[in-house]
C-alpha positions in Angstrom: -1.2 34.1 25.6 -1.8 33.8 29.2 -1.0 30.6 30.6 -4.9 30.2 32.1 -6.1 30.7 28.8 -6.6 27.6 27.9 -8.1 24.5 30.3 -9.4 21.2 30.7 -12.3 21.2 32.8 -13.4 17.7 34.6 -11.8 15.4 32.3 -13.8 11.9 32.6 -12.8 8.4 31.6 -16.1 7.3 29.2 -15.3 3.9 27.9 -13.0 1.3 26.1 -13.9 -0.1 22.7 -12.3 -3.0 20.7 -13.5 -1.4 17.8 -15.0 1.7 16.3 -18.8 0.1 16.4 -18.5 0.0 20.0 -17.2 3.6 20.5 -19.4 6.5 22.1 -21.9 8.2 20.0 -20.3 11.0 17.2 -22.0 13.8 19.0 -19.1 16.2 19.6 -15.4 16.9 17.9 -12.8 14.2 18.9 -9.0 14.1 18.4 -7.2 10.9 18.6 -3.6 10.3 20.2 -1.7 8.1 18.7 2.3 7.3 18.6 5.0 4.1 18.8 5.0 2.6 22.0 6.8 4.3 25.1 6.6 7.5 23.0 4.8 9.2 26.3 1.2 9.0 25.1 -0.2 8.6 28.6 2.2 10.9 30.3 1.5 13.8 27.8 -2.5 12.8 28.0 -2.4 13.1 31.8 -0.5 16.7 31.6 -2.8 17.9 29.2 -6.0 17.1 31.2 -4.3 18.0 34.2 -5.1 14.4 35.9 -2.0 12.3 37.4 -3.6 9.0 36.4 -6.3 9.7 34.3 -4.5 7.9 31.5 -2.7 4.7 32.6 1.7 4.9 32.3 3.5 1.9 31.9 7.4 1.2 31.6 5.8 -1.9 29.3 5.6 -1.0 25.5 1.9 -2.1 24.6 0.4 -0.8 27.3 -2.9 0.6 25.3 -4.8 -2.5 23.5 -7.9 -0.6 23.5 -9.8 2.5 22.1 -9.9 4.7 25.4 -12.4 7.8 25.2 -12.3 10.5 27.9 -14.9 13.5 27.9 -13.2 17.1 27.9 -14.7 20.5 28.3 -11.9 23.6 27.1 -13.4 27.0 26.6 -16.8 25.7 27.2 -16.6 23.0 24.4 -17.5 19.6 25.0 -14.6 17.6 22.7 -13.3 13.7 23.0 -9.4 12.9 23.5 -9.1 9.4 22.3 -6.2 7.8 23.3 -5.0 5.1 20.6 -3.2 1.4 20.5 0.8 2.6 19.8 2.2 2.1 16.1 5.2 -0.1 15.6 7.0 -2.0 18.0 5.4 -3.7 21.5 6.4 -6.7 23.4 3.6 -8.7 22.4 2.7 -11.4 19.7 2.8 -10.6 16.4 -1.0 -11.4 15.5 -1.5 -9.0 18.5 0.2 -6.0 16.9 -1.5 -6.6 13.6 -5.2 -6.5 15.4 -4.5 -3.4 16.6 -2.8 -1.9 14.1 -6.0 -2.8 12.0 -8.9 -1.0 14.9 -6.6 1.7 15.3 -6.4 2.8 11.1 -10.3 1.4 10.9 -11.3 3.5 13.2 -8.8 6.9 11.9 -10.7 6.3 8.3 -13.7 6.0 9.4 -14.8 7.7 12.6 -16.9 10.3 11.1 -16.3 13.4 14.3 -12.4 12.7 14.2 -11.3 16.5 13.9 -7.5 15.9 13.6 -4.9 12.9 14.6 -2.0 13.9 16.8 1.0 12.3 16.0 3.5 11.8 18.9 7.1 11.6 18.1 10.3 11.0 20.4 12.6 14.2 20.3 15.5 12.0 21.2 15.6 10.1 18.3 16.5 10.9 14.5 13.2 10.5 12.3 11.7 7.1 12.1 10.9 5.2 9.7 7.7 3.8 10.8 6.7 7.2 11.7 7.4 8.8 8.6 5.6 5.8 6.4 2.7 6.7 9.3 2.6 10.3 8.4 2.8 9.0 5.1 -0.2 7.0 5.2 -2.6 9.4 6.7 -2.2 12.1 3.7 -2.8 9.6 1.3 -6.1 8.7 3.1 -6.9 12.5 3.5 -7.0 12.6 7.6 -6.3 15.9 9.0 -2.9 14.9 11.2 -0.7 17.5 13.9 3.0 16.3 15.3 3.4 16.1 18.8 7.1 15.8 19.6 7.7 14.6 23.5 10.5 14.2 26.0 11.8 17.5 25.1 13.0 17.9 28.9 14.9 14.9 28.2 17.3 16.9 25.7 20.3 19.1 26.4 20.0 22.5 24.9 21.9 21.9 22.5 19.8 18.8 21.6 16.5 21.0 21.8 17.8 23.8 19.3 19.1 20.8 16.7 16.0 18.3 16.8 13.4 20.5 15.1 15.1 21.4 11.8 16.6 18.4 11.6 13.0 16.8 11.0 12.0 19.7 9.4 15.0 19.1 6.7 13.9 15.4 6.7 10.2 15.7 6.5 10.8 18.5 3.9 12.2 16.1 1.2 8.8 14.3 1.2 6.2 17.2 1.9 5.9 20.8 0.9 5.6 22.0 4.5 5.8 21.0 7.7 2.3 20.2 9.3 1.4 21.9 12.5 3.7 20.4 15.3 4.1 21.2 18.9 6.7 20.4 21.0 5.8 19.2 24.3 7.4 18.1 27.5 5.1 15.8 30.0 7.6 16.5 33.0 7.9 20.6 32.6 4.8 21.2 31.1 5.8 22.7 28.1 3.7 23.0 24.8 0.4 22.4 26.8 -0.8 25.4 26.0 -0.4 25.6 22.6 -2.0 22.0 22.2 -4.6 23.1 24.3 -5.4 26.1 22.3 -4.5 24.1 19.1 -7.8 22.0 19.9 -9.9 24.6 21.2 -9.5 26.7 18.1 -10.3 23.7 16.0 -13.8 22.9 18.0 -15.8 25.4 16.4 -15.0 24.0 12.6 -17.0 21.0 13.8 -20.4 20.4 12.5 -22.7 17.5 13.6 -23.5 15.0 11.0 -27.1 14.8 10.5 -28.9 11.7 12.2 -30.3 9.6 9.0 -34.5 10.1 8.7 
């Protein structure tokens, strides 16, 4: 695969919602990020599109309260990236984490042109619990799910060889296979690629709802 294959071409900040109603209309395949907080969700989204600050970082777990939608075109595909409220733990109130918790799985149940949820996951760190029970959650609800494991620059080589069957082994004690997964570095570029061409791949499957008579 060359590494030009695969592009974003002018990525575009569309909107914020508070909750699915308010989202842009279901008109072309969307894939939603989603991840703990500080797992390198807007780091990763930025080396995807190719934009420095198309998605906003912050050292500040939390950071995303909000449904964020940016317009993409790959391989002459229109497609969504929606970039999700983290999972789990954030310095912020307890009714806080619970409201978005709630528009984040309303909206991953519901959102009728959601192709597939990407699932980001910390390399450095053993498998977590909340992560697992997240994974968990989305194949009882029958969403279409890929892992996205990040940081991998952060690891030493001996790390990066022992990290992936070590979740395989885990995840394989719940699930017959692994699901797709990509492993990904925001600083060195790595996986983009294959991400990339993950989604393009997927856009023609998509197939516009009908508008009701």
């Amino acid at each position: 695969m060359s590494v030009e294959e695969y592009s974003v071409d002018d990525p575009t900040f569309v909107k914020s919602s508070a909750k699915r109603q308010e989202c842009p209309e279901a008109d072309r395949p969307e894939y939603a990020f989603i991840g703990r907080s500080n797992v390198g969700k807007s780091s990763l989204i930025n080396m995807l599109t190719g934009r420095k600050a198309l998605a906003k970082t912050s050292s500040t777990p939390g950071k995303t309260q909000l449904i964020n939608h940016f317009s993409m075109t790959t391989a002459g595909a229109e497609w969504y990236l929606v970039d999700l409220p983290g999972i789990g733990y954030a310095k912020v109130s307890k009714k806080d984490r619970h409201s978005w918790d709630r528009t984040s799985r309303e909206y991953l149940t519901k959102r009728e042109n959601l192709m597939c949820i990407m699932m980001l996951i910390d390399s450095r760190l053993p498998p977590q619990k909340i992560d697992l029970e997240f994974m968990v959650w989305m194949a009882e609800k029958g969403l279409a799910f890929a892992m996205i494991f990040t940081k991998v620059d952060k690891l030493t080589i001996a790390e990066r060889e022992a990290f992936l069957p070590r979740y395989t082994a885990r995840m394989l004690k719940q699930w017959s296979a692994m699901p797709p997964h990509f492993v990904t570095s925001a600083e060195k570029k790595d996986g983009r690629q294959d991400v990339l061409g993950f989604i393009a791949q997927s856009n023609p499957i998509y197939r516009k709802p009908p508008k009701p008579e």
